[in-house]
C-alpha positions in Angstrom: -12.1 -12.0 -0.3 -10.6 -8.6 -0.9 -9.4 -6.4 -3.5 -6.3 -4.7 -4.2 -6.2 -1.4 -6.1 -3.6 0.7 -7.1 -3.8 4.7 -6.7 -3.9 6.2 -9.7 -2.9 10.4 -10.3 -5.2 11.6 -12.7 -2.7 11.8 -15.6 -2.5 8.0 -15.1 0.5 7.5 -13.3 0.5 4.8 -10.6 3.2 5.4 -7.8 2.9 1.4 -6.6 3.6 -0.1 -10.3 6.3 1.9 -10.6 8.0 1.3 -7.4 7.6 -2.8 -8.4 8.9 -2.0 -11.7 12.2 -1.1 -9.7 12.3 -4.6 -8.1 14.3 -7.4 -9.0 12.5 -10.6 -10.0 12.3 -12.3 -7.0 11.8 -9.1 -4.7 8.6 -8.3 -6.7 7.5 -12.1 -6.4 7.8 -11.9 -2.7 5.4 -8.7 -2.7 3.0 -10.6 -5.2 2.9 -13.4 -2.3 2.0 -10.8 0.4 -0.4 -9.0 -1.3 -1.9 -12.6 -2.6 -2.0 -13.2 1.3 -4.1 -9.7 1.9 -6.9 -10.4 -0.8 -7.6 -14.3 0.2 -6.7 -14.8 3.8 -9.6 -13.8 5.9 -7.4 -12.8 9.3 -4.3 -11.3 7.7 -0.9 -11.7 10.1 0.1 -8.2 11.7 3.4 -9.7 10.0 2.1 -8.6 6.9 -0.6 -5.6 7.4 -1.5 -3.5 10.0 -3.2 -0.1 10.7 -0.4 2.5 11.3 -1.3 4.5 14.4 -1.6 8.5 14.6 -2.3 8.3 11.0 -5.4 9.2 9.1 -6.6 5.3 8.6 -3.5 4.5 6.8 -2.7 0.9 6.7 0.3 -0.6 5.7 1.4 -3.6 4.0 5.0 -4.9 4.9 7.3 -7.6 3.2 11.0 -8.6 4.2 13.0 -10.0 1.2 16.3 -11.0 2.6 18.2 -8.2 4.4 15.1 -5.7 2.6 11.9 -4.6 3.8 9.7 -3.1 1.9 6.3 -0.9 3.0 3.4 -0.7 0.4 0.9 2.3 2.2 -2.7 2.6 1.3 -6.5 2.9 2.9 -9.7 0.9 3.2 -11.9 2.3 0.7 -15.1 -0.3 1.5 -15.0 -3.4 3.4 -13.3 -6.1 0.6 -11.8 -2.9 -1.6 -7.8 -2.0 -0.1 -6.1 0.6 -2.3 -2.5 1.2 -2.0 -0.9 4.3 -3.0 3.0 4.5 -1.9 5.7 2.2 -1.8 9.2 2.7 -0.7 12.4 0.5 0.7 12.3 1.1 4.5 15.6 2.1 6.0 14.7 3.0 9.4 12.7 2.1 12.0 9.8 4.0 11.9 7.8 4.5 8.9 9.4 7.9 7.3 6.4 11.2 8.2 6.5 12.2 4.9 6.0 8.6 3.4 2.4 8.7 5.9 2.0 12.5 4.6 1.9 11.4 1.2 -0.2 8.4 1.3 -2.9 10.2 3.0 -2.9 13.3 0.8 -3.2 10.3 -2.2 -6.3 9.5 0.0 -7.7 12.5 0.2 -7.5 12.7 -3.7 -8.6 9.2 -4.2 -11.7 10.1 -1.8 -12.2 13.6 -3.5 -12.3 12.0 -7.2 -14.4 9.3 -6.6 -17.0 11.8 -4.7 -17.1 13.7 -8.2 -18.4 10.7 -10.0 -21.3 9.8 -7.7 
């Protein structure tokens, strides 16, 4: 089983919770569901998460709610531990560059805080 994690900056604001916070009801249900699938399912549908390519090991999590999609970005930090660090409403085809940009800078500060505490 994995786990989900949400990026925090080090004044404590998480990017992910707040982007669900903007949600309706049933939209943030729907993401609940997916990311339900991600922790307990041990083969997870592409449908739902897959490793974006020409990225620095940025995987993302996607959900369709009706006529909206939704992308939830994050990394593998071990094995069973997933943490996602930007979410946005996806209006075009590709996943936005600067959407990637960000979630691997979030990385890189995830990566570079956690090294100080070993």
């Amino acid at each position: 089983m994995r786990k989900i994690q949400f990026y925090r900056t080090t004044s404590g604001y998480c990017p992910v919770e707040d982007f669900l916070d903007s949600l309706s009801g049933k939209e943030a249900q729907k993401v609940a569901w997916v990311l339900q699938l991600i922790e307990e399912l041990d083969i997870i549908p592409t449908k739902y998460f897959k490793k974006l390519i020409d990225t620095n090991a940025i995987w993302e999590v996607k959900i369709k709610f009706g006529s909206n999609i939704f992308r939830i970005l994050g990394f593998l930090a071990s094995n069973n531990m997933i943490v996602l660090n930007h979410a946005f409403q996806k209006e075009t085809q590709k996943t936005p560059k600067s959407a990637i940009k960000l979630a691997e800078k979030r990385k890189q500060d995830f990566i570079n805080r956690e090294r100080k505490y070993e």
